[in-house]
C-alpha positions in Angstrom: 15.1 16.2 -7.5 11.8 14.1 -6.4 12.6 11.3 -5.0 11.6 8.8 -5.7 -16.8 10.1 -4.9 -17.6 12.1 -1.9 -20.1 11.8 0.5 -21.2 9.9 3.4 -22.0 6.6 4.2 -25.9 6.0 5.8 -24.7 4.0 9.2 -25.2 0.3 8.5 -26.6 -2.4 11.4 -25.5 -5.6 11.9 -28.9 -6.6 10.6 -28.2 -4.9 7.0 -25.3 -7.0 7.1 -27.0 -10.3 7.7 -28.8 -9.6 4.9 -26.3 -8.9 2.6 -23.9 -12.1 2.9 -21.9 -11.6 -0.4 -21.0 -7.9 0.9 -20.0 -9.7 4.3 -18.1 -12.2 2.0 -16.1 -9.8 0.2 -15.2 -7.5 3.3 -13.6 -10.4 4.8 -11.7 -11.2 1.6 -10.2 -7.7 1.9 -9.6 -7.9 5.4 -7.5 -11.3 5.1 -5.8 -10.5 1.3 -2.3 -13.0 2.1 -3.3 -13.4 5.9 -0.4 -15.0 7.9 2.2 -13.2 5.6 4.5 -11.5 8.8 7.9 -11.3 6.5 8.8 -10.3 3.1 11.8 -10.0 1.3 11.6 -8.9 -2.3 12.6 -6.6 -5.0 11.2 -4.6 -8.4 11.1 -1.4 -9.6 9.7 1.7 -8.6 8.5 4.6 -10.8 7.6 7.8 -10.0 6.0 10.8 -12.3 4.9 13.8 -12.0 3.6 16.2 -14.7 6.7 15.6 -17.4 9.2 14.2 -14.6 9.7 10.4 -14.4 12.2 8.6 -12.3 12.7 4.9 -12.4 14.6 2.9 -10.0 15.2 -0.5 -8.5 14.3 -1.4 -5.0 15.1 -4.2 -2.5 13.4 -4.6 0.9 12.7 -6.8 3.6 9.8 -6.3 6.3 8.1 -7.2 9.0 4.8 -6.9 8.3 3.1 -4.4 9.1 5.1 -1.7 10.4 8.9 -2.4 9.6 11.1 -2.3 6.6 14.5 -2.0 5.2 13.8 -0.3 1.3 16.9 0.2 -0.6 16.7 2.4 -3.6 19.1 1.6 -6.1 20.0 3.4 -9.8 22.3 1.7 -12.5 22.7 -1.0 -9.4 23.9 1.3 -7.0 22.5 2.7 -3.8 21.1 6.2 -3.9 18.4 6.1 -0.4 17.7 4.0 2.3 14.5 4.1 4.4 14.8 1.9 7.5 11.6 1.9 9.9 11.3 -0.1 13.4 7.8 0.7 14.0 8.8 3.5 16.2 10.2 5.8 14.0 11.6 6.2 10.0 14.8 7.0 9.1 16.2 8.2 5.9 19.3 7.9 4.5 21.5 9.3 1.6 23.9 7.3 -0.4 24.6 10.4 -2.8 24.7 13.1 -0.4 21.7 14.3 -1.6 20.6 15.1 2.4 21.9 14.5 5.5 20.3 11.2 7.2 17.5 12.4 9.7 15.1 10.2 11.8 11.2 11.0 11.9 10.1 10.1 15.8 6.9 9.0 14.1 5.1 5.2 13.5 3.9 6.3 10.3 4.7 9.0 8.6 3.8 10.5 5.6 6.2 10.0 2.5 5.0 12.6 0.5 7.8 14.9 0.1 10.1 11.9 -1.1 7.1 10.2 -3.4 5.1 13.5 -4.3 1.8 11.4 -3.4 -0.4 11.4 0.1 1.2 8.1 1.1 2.5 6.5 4.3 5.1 4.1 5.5 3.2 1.1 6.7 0.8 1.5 3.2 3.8 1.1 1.3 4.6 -2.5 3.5 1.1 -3.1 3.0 1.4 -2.4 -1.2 4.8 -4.6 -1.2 2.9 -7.4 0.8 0.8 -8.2 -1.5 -2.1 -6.3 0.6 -4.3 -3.2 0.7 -3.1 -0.2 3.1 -6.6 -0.7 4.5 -7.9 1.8 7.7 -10.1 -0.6 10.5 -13.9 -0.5 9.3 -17.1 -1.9 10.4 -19.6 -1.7 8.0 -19.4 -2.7 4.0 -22.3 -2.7 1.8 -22.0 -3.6 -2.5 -22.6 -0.7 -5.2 -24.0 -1.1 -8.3 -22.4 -3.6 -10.2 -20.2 -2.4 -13.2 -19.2 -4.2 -16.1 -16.8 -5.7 -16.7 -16.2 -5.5 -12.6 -18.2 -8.1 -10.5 -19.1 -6.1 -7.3 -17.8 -2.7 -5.9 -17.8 -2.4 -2.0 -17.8 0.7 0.0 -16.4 0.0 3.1 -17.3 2.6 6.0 -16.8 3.6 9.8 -19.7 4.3 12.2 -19.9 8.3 12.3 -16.8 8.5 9.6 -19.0 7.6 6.8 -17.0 5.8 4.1 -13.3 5.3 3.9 -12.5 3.1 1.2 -14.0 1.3 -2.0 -12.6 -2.0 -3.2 -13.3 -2.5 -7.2 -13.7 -6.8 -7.9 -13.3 -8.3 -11.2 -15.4 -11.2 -12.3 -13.4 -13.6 -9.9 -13.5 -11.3 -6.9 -10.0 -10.7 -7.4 -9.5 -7.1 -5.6 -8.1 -4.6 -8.8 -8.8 -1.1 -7.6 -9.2 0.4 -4.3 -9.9 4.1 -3.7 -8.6 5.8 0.1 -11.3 8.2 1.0 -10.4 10.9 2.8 -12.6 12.3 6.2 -13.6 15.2 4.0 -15.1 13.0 1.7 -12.8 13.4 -1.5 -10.4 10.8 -3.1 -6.8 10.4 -1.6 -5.8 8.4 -3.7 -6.3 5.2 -5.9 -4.5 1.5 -6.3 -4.7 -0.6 -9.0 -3.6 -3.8 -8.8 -2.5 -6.3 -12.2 -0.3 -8.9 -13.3 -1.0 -10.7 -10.5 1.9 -13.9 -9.7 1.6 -16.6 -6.8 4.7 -17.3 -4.7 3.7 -19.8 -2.8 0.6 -19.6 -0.8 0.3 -15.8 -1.9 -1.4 -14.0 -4.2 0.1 -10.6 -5.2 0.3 -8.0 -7.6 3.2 -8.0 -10.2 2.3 -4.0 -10.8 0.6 -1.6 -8.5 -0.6 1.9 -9.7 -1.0 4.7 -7.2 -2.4 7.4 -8.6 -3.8 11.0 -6.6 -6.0 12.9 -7.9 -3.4 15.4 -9.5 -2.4 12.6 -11.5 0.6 12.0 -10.1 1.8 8.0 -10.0 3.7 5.5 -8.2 3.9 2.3 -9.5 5.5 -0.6 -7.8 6.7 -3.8 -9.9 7.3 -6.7 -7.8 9.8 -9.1 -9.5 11.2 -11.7 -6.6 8.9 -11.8 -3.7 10.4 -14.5 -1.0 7.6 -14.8 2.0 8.1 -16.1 5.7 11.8 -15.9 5.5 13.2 -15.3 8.7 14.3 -11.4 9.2 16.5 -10.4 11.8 15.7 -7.7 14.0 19.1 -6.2 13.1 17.6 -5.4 9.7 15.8 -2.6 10.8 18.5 -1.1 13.0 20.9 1.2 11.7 24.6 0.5 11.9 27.5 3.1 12.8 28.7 3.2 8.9 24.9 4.3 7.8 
C-alpha cells in the first residue's frame, strides 16, 4: 500500500527591481505569508491518489516551524503512522506493523516513497503553516497578467534561473505556486482555497499538490491552533514508540 514552463530566468539587477515596485511588493508578500507563526498545532485530512488508488486519512500534528513536527496519521480514529522530525533527522513509525520504525539521519528528506509525490519534510510544515515551501531567491519580476488572476511572479536565483512562480488572484491572495526544478521543468504545483483566519493567520482550508504525472496530495486543515507552546519532548521519541 501507498502511504499515505521551463526555461531560464534573464539575471535581474537591483535596478530592474526599483523599477518594478509592485513585483518587489508581491515577493515580500510571499516571503512573509503568516510571518511570526513559530508553532502550530492542528489537524484535517489528508488524501492521497494515484492513477485509480485513493487513500483518505485523518491527521494531527504539532510543529515547530520550520523544521520540526509530530504528524500522526490516523484511519477510522486510530493510529496507522507516525513521522516525528527534530530538525536533525525523520523518523517513521508503524502503528500497523506495516514496517519496522527506521530513522533517516537527514534534515529534510524526501517523502516520496510514503506520498508518491517529489515532496519534502519541512514543505509539508511549510503547507500545514499556512505557508509556501519556498527555496531563498533574489530576484522576482511579474508575467503577463492572466484573467481572472491579478499578477503572476516568477521568482528566480542569480545563475539558477527561475525556481518558483506564485499565481495572485484579484486581491493578491497567493492561489497557486509552481516548484521549478534546476532542469527547468515543473516539480510540482500548490493550490491553495478555502482560505479561514485563525487569528492573526491567514491559511488555506485545502491545499492541492499536484506533480506532473498527476498524482495529488491534498491537505484539509480543519482546527489550526497557532503560538501554542510545544514542548520539545514532542519531537522526541519515547521508549513505547
Amino acid at each position: 500500500m501507498v502511504f499515505l514552463v521551463s526555461g531560464c530566468a534573464g539575471i535581474m539587477t537591483g535596478k530592474a527591481r526599483e523599477e518594478d515596485p509592485r513585483a518587489a511588493r508581491l515577493a515580500q508578500e510571499v516571503r512573509t505569508l503568516n510571518q511570526g507563526l513559530e508553532t502550530v498545532k492542528g489537524t484535517g485530512i489528508i488524501i492521497l491518489v494515484n492513477g485509480s488508488t485513493r487513500q483518505r486519512f485523518k491527521i494531527a500534528w504539532a510543529a515547530l516551524v520550520p523544521d520540526k513536527i509530530r504528524l500522526t496519521i490516523l484511519e477510522t480514529g486510530i493510529p496507522v503512522e507516525t513521522i516525528v522530525a527534530d530538525g536533525e533527522k525523520v523518523t517513521f513509525i508503524s502503528h500497523t506493523g506495516r514496517h519496522q520504525r527506521h530513522t533517516v539521519k537527514a534534515p529534510n528528506p524526501s517523502l516520496k516513497s510514503m506520498v508518491d509525490l517529489p515532496i519534502h519534510i519541512r514543505e509539508i510544515i511549510s503547507l500545514l503553516s499556512g505557508k509556501l515551501p519556498l527555496e531563498p531567491f533574489d530576484q522576482e519580476r511579474l508575467s503577463t497578467t492572466i484573467k481572472p488572476f491579478a499578477a503572476k511572479l516568477l521568482l528566480s536565483r542569480k545563475w539558477r534561473g527561475i525556481i518558483g512562480r506564485v499565481q495572485f488572484d484579484t486581491n493578491d491572495q497567493v492561489v497557486e505556486y509552481e516548484v521549478v526544478g534546476r532542469d527547468g521543468n515543473l516539480v510540482y504545483q500548490v493550490n491553495r482555497s478555502e482560505f479561514k483566519s485563525f487569528g492573526s493567520y491567514l491559511v488555506p482550508g485545502t491545499t492541492l499538490v499536484k506533480d506532473p504525472s498527476g498524482r495529488t496530495m491534498t491537505l484539509q486543515i480543519n482546527n489550526f491552533y497557532p503560538d501554542l507552546p510545544v514542548k520539545a519532548s514532542v519531537f522526541a521519541l519515547t521508549e513505547t514508540e
